[in-house]
N, C-alpha and C positions, 0 to 999 in steps of 0.2 A: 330265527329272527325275521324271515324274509315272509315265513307265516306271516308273524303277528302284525308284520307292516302290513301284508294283503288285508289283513282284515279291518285296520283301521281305515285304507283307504276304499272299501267297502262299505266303511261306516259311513252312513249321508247326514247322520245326527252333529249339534251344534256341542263342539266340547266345551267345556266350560270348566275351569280353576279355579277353586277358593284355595286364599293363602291366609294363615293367620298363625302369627309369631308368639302369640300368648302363651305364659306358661300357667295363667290360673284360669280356671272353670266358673262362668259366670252367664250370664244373660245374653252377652254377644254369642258364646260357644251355644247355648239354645237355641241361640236365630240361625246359625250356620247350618244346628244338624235339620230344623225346619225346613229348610229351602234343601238341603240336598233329599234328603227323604221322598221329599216331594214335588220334584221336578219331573214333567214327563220324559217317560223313559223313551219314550218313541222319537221325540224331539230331542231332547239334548241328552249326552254322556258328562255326567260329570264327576270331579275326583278331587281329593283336596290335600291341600299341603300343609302340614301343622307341625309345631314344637313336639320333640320325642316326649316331653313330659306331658304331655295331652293326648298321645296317638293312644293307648289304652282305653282311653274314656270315649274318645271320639269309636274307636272299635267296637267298643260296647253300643254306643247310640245309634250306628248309622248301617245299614244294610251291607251285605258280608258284599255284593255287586258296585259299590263306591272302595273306588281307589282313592286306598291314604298314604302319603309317602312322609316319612320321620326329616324333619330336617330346621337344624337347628340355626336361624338364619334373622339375627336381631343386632345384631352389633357390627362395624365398619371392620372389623377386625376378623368374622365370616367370611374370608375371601374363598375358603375351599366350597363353602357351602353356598355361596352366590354363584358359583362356576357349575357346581351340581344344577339349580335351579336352572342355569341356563342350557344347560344340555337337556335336562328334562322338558322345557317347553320347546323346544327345537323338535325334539322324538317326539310329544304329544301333540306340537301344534295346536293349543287350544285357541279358541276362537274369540274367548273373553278369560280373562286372568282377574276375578275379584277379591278384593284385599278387603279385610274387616278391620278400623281404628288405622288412624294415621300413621303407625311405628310400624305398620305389618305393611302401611300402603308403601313409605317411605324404603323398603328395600323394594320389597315386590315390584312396584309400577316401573320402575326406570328398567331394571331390568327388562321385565315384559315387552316394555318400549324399543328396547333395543334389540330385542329375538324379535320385531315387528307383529306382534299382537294385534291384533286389529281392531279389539277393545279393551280399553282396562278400565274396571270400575274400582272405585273406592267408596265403603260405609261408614259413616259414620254416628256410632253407637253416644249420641250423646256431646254436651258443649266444652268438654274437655275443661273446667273451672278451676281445675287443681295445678294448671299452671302457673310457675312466675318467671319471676329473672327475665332472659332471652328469650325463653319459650313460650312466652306469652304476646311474644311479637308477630309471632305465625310467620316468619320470613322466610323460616325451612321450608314451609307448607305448598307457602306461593309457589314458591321456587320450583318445590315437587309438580305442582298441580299442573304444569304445561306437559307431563307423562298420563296422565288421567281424561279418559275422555268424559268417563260420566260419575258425577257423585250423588250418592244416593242418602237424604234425610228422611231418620228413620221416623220423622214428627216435623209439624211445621216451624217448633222452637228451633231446632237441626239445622233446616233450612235457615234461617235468619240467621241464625249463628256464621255457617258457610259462605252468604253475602255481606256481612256489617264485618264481619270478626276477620275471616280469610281472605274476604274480597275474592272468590270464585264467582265468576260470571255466571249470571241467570241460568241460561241456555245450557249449561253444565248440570245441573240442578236438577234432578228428580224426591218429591216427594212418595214416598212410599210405606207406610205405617205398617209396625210392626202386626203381626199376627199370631192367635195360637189355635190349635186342634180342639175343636170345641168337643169332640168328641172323647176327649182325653178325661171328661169331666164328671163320665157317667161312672161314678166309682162304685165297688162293689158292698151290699147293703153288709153294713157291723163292720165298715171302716173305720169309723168317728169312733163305735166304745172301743175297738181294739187297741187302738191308738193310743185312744187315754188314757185304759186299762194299764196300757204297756208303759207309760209313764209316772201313774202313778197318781192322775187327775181323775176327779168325780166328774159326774154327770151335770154335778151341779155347779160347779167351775166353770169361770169364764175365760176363755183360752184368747188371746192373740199370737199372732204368726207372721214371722218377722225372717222373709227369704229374701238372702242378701251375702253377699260375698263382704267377709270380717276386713273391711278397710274403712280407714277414718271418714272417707266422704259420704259411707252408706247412713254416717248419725246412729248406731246402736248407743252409743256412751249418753248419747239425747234421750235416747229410747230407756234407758235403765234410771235415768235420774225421774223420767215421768210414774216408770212403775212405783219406785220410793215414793213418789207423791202418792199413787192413787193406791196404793193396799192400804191408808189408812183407812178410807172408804169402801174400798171393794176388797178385803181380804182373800177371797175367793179368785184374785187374778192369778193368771200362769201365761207364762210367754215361753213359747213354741222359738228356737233359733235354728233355721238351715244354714247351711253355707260352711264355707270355709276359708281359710284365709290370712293370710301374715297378722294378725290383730289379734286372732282369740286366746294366746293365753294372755293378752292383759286383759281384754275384754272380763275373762274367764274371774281375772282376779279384781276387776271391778264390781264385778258381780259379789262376789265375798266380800270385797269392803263396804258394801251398800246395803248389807245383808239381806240378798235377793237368792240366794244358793238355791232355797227351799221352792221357788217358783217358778223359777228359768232353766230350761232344758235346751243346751248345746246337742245337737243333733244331724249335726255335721250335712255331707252334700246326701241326697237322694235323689234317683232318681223317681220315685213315683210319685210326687210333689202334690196330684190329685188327690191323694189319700190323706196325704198328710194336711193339707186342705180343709178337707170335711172334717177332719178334727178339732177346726177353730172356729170361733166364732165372729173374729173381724182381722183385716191383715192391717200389717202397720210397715209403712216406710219413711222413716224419720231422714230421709237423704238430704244431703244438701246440694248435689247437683245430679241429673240424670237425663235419659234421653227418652226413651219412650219403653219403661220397662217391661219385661216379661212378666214379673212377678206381680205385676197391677193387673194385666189380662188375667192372669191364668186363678187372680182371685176373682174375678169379675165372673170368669166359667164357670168356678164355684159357685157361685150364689152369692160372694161375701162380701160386707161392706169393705173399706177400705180408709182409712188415716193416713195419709200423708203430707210429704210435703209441696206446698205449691212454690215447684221448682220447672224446670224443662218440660218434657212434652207430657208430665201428669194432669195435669189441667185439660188436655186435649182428648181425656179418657174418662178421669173423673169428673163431673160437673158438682161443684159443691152444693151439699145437701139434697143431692140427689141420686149418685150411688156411691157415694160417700163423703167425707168430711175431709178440707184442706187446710194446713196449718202454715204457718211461717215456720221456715228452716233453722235450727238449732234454738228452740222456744218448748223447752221442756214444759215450762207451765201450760201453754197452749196447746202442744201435745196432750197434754195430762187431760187437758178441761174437752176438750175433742173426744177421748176416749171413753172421759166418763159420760156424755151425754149418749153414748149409743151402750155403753153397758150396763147401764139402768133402764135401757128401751129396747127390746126383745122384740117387739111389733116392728119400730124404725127401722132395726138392724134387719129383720125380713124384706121390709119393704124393699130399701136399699139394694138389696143382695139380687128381687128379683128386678130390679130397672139394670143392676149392673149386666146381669148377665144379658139381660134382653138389648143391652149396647153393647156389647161382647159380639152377640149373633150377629147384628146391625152391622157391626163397620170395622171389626177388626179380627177375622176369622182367617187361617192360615190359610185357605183355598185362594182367598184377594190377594195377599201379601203374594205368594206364590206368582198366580196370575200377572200379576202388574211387574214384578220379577224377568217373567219370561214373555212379556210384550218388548222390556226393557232392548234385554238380550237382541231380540231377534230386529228390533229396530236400529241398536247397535251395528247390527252385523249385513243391514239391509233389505232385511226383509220388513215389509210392513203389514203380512195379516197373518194372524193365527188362528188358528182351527177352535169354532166355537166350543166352548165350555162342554163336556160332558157327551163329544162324540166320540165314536170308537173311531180305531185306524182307516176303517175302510169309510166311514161315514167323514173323515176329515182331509182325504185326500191323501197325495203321497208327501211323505217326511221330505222336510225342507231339508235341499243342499247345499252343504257352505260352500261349493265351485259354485256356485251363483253369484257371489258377489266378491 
């Protein structure tokens, strides 16, 4: 033991904690493994703390050198598991402790606060609209938020949300847009016929793709009432469904009542989402609330136009009629008339696909998200400059020390 202390206190690097208490896999869990993947290793150690029912998946995503620890820590009634947390950051001493969604911030931060942390951020993935009753007063929030030193909006909707809705002070406030790996995008040629192949789709099939975690706010039930409209016209539609989720077997059995069986492929979570991609022809997110999703980027790296709804921070990604099409939330009809003006137009749908990506490259590429991440951090923590982009260790000087401030 007296090792592994030496070598932490060797360590000159900035530690850093993500906690998040989720038990399902969705778009937040892809922003989390983004930023640890890709934090430099030189500058900060980081390790995360997640629900046992996610640590497999997180295992799988995230380099064998990221410390994940299991621990089951959501409910007021976790008192053995809040006591673990605190002796864990006591031994780690992390330097920032960041919590993903308010339910993960609301154990995490006070705690952190109280082992004296010296930063705790909180994310917020989105305007949280599926609240009511009490919880739509934000009163817990407030309350929390004097544990938080910085809260990060993943879109400038976020942000508004954070000041009108929370009432968290400006100066608290960081915007920071989500990002994906553009390079994730370069998929390998006879992805698209394998795909389709493997399901069962022609060449000549108009495929939409619809990645989303099976919950009532994502609007699939929107999305399946549209298709009923549009195969009387486009016979040749098939919808592509990722994800997974407490909803699918209704979902599953709405699909049979609507008699869509024939067209719509459940296809559960994947991880190579790029491939599966290239197999569509436009993506659809019929949500009714959201924050700035993954799944709009990571079509946009595609090449792919995009349908959805103008809700939270999609507007700030898609520009309507330009890389793609924005409807009103829960308006199956207007969904429907949205999708057929781009699946009757094969040229539109190229055009689209390449503005989208070339706004992909432009302003929301994981290198930024990252970057602005760990300016975040180190401004947090006191330091105020980091080593320009793309020097090597000896060209950026020596690794910052957290005995320095």
């Amino acid at each position: 033991m007296q090792f592994f202390d030496r070598q932490r206190s060797n360590d000159t690097r900035v530690s850093v904690l993500h906690f998040t208490n989720s038990t399902l896999w969705g778009g937040v869990e892809g922003h989390i493994c983004g930023l640890l993947r890709n934090f430099s290793p030189r500058l900060f150690r980081a390790q995360l703390v997640c629900d046992p029912a996610l640590y497999e998946r997180f295992r799988d995503a995230l380099p064998a050198d990221i410390a994940i620890t299991r621990l089951a820590l959501s409910s007021p009634k976790h008192v053995a598991s809040a006591l673990r947390f605190a002796r864990l950051l006591r031994r780690e001493r992390p330097r920032v402790v960041h919590s993903h969604m308010f339910w993960s911030s609301l154990f995490a931060s006070p705690i952190a606060w109280a082992c004296r942390v010296p930063a705790i951020v909180e994310t917020l993935h989105g305007t949280e609209a599926w609240r009511t009753g009490w919880k739509a007063s934000y009163v817990l929030d407030r309350a929390a938020a004097r544990f938080v030193s910085r809260y990060i909006a993943v879109c400038d909707s976020d942000a508004r949300f954070l000041k009108t809705r929370k009432r968290i002070p400006e100066r608290k406030i960081s915007v920071i847009h989500n990002g994906v790996d553009a390079r994730r995008f370069d998929v390998r040629e006879g992805a698209r016929q394998a795909i389709r192949r493997s399901l069962g789709f022609f060449d000549t099939d108009l495929v939409l793709m619809a990645v989303a975690r099976f919950h009532a706010g994502k609007g699939h039930s929107v999305l399946f009432e549209a298709m009923r409209q549009l195969l009387r016209s486009h016979p040749n539609l098939k919808l592509i469904c990722l994800g997974e989720g407490e909803r699918e077997p209704e979902l599953r059995g709405l699909c049979e009542q609507l008699g869509l069986s024939a067209c719509i492929r459940f296809e559960g979570y994947r991880q190579n989402v790029p491939e599966w991609l290239a197999a569509a022809d436009i993506n659809v997110l019929p949500t009714f609330y959201e924050g700035f999703p993954l799944t709009v980027l990571e079509a946009m790296g595609s090449g792919l136009p995009t349908v959805a709804s103008n809700v939270g921070g999609i507007p700030e990604a898609i520009n309507h009629g330009r890389e793609g099409l924005l409807v009103p939330p829960g308006d199956s009809h207007k969904l429907a008339d949205a999708i057929a003006l781009l699946a009757g137009n094969a040229a539109r749908r190229r055009e689209m696909g390449r503005a989208a990506r070339k706004r992909l490259h432009e302003n929301f590429v994981l290198e930024q998200q990252v970057r602005s991440t760990e300016e975040m951090y180190m401004d947090l923590c006191g330091n105020r400059t980091m080593p320009e982009p793309g020097l090597s260790s000896a060209e950026a000087g020596p690794a910052y020390h957290p005995a320095s401030f």
